[in-house]
N, C-alpha and C positions, 0 to 999 in steps of 0.2 A: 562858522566857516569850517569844513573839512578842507583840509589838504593833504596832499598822497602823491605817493609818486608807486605806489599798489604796494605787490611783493616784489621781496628781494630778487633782484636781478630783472626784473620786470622793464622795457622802455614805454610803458604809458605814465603821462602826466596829467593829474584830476586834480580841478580843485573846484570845488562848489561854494556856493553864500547867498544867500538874500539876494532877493532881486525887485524892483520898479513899487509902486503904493498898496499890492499886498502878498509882499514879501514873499515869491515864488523861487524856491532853491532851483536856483539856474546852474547847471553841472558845464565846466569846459576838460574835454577829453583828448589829449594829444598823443604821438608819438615822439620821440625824444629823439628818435633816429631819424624817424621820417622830413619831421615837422608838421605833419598836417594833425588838424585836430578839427573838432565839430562843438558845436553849442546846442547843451540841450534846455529848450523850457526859457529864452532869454527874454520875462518879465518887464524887463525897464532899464537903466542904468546900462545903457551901449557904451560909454567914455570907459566905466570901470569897467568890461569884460573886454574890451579892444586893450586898456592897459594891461590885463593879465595875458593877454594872448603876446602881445607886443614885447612883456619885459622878459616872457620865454622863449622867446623865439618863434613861435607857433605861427601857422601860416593856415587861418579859418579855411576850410573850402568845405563843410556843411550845417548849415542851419537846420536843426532837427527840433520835432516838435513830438512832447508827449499826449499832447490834445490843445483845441484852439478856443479854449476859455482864454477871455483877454490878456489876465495874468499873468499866462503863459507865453504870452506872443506878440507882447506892444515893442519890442524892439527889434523884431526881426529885420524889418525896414530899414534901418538905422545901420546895422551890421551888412546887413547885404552893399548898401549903398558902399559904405568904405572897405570892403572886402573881395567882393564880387562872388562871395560865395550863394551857394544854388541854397534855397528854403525847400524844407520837406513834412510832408503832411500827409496823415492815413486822408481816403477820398470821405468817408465815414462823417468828418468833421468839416468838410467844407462848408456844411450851411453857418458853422459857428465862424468861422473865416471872414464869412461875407457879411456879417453880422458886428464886426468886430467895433463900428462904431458906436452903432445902438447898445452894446452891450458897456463901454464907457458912458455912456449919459445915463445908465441904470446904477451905474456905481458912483457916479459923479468923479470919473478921472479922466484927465486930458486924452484926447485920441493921438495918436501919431499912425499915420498914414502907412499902410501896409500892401505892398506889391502881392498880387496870387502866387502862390505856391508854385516853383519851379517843377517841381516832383509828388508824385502821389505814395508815398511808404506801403509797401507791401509788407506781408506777413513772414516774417523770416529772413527777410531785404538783409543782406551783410551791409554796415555800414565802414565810412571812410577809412576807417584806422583801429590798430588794437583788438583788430578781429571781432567786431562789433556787430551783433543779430537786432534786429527789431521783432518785436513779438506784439501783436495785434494782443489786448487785452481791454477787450470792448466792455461795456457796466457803467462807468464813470459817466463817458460819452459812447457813443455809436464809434467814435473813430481814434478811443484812445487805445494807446502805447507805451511797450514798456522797451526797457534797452538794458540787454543782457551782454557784459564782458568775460567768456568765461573761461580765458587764462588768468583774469587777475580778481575774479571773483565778484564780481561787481553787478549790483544791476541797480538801473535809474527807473523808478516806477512812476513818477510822477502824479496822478490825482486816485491811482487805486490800490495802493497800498500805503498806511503810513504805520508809525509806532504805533499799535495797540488800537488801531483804529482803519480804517476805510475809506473810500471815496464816498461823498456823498450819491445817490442816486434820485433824487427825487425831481431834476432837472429836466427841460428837454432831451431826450437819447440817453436816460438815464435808465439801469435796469439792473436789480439788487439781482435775480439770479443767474445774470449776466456777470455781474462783477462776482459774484462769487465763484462759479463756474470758472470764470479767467483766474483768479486769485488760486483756486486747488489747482487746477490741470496743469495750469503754465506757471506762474510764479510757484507756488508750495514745492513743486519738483525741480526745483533749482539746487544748488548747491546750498546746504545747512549755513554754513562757516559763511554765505555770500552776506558783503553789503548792501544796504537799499536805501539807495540816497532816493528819500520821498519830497514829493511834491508842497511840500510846506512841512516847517518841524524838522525835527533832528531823525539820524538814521537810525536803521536796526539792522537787524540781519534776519534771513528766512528762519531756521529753527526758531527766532525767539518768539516769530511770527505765528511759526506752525502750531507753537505749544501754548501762546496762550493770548491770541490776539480775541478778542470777545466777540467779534463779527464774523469771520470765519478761521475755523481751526482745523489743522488737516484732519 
């Protein structure tokens, strides 16, 4: 589990962990003035992410998603219902959306039933709070996303960038010189010093990325 409240003087509040049966680091990002915050990647475990939002104060109004592998998106439902906040998704990854049963009985894990996507994420999309960009960063899937904070340093990469390692591509809508492509032009050109809370596994930051990740290096 990371917890932060970023840099000094900063009003965002992050705290990321494990999430649902394979362990999908689900990031919640808030404003501390505002109240409003967003859930990125929420895996499974709706009770524990409603009680972190709930014992902060925090007032959900967007479900955001960094791609629509099941891992990343069996609780979306679940939060929407008690929250009323709007679900968001690149259009890229709808066929995995729709999919999202079949793709439980290929893993053998429970389904929890999932409402369509309120919103289709655009390329640059500002999101809710914290001055928050979305950045299309296609390879993983056709319709994956990364999510860049760049007051407080921060970006949530979720299945195309991890520690020392990469998204896989060998999947449906998967394309190694897609994801590498995304990885130099968009993420490498981020701020050295940033964090990148990845999609499974512990963080890193771009520099340590750029200098000696085995899969791509700037």
């Amino acid at each position: 589990m990371i917890q932060s409240t970023s840099q000094q003087g900063s009003s965002m509040f992050m705290d990321t962990f494990a999430v649902g049966p394979l362990q999908c680091n689900c990031a919640i990002i808030g404003d501390t003035v505002s109240k409003r915050a967003l859930v990125i990647d929420p895996g499974g475990d709706a009770d524990r992410i409603l009680k972190v939002l709930n014992d902060n104060g925090l007032r959900l109004v967007s479900i955001i998603h960094t791609h629509a592998h099941l891992d990343h998106i069996l609780a979306s439902g679940a939060l929407k219902e008690a929250t009323g906040a709007g679900i968001y998704l690149h259009k890229g990854d709808k066929m995995w959306w729709d999919m999202a049963e079949e793709q439980c009985k290929m893993f053998n894990v429970p389904y929890e039933p999932l409402p369509d996507p309120d919103f289709w994420l655009e390329d640059d999309e500002a999101l809710c709070c914290c001055d928050g960009v979305a950045l299309h960063t296609p390879g993983h899937t056709e319709g994956s996303m990364s999510f860049w904070f760049q007051d407080d340093k921060l970006l949530v990469a979720g299945d195309t960038l991890f520690k020392s390692s990469i998204g896989r591509t060998d999947l449906p809508g998967g394309d190694f010189k897609q994801i590498e492509k995304s990885i130099k032009e968009r993420l490498y050109s981020l701020d050295d010093e940033a964090m990148v809370i990845t999609g499974h596994g512990p963080a890193t930051r771009i520099g340590a990325e750029k200098n000696s990740n085995p899969f791509v290096q700037a």
